[in-house]
C-alpha positions as CSV (number, residue, x, y, z in Angstrom):
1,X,0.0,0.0,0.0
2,X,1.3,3.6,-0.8
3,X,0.6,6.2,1.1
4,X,-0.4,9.2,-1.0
5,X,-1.5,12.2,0.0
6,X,-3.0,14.5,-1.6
7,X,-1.3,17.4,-4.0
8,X,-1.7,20.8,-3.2
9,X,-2.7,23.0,-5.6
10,X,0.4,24.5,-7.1
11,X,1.1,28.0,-6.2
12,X,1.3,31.0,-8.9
13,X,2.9,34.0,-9.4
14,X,1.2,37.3,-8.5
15,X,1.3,38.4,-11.8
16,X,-0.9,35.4,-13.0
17,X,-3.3,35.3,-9.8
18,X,-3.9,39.5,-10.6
19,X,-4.6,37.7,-14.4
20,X,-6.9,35.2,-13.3
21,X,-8.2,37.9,-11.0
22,X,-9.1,40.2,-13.6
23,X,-11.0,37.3,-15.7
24,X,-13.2,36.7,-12.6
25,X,-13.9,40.0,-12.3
26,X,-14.6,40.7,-15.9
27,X,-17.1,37.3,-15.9
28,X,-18.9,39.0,-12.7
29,X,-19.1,42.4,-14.6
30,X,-20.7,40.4,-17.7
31,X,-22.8,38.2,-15.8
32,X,-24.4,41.5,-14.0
33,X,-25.0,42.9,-17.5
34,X,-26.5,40.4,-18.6
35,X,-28.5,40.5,-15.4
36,X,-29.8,43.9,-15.6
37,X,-30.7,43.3,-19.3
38,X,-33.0,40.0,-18.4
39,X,-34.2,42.4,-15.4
40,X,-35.3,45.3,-17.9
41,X,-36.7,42.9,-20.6
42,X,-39.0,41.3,-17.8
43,X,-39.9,44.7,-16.2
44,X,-40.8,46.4,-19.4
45,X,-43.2,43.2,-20.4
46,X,-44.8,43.4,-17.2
47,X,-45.4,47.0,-17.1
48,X,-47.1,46.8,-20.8
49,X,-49.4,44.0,-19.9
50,X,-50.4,45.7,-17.0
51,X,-50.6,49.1,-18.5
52,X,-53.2,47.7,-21.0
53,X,-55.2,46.2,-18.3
54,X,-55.2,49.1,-16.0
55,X,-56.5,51.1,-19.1
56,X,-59.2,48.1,-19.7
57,X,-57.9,48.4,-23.5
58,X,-57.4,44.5,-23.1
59,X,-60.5,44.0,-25.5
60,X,-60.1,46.0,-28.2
61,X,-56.7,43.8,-29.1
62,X,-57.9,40.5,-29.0
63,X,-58.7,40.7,-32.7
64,X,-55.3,40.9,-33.7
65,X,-52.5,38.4,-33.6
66,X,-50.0,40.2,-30.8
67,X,-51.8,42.1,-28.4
68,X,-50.3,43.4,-25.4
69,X,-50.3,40.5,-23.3
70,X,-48.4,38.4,-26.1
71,X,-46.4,41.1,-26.6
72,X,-46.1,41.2,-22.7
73,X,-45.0,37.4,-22.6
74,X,-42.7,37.2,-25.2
75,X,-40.6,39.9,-23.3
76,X,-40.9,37.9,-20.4
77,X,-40.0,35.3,-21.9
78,X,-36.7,36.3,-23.4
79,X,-35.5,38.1,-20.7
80,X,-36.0,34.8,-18.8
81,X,-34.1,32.5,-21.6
82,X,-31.5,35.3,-21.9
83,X,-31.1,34.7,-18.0
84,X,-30.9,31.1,-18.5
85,X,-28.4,31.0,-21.1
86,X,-26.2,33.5,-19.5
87,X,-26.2,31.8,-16.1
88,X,-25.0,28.6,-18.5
89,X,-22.1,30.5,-19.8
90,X,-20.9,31.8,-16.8
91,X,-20.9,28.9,-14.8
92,X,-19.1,27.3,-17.5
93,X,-16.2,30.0,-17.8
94,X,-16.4,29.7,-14.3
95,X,-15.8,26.2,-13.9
96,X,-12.7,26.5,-16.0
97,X,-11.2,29.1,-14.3
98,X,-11.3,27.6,-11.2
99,X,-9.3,24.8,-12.6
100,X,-6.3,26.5,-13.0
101,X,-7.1,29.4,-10.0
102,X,-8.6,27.1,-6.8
103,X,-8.6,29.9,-4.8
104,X,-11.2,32.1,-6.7
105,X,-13.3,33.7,-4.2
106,X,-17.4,32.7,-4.4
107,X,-19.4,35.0,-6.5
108,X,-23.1,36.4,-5.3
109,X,-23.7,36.3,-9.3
110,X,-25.5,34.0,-9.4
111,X,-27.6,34.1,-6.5
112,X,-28.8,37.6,-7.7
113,X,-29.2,36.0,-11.3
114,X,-31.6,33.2,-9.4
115,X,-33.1,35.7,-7.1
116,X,-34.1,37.7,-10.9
117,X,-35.1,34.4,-12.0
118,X,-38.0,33.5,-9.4
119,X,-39.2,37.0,-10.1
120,X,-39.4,36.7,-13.4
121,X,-41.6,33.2,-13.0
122,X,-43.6,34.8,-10.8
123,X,-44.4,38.0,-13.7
124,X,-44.9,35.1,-16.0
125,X,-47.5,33.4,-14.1
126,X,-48.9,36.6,-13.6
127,X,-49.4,37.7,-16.9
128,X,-50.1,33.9,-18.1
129,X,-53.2,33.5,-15.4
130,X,-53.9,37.3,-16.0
131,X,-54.0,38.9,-12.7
């Protein structure tokens, strides 16, 4: 039997950990953009579908093929996929660069991006069930 332990993550310079650094930081400061865009997209759709209802307008487009509440969910809607495919990228680049920098501090990216997420479920279901 050999006894083994296990390696240590080798050490870098602090020229590369200020690199690696930077990346993180540029893939929190992408992340967030992409946050406040999926924010806006589902605010905006929200605020039109209840716009129209507020003005009880809601009948007089239901003759024609996008009315405000389509219009309304298909904002929604994209700000929620752009969300979604966002959060896949950076916890992809994120997974990479944690492989070669182990000490790369936790990010509250994502949890915001999650917390942005259940909100824009809930607007969804809202404007889906039309309350």
């Amino acid at each position: 039997m050999t006894n083994q332990q296990p390696q240590a993550a080798p050490e870098i310079d602090a020229a590369a950990r200020f690199d690696l650094e930077r990346t993180r930081i540029a893939y929190e400061n992408l992340m967030m953009s992409w946050i406040r865009t999926a924010t806006s997209l589902i605010t905006f759709g929200f605020s039109i579908y209840k716009f129209f209802q507020i003005e009880g307008h809601g009948s007089a487009y239901t003759a024609r093929l996008i009315g405000p509440r389509e219009f309304a969910l298909a904002l929604v809607l994209i700000g929620l996929g752009a969300l979604a495919l966002a959060t896949m990228e950076y916890r992809q680049n994120i997974r990479l660069l944690k492989a070669q920098y182990p000490q790369c501090p936790r990010s509250l990216a994502g949890l915001v991006a999650a917390s942005i997420s259940v909100l824009g479920v809930v607007a969804l279901v809202a404007v889906i069930f039309r309350q």
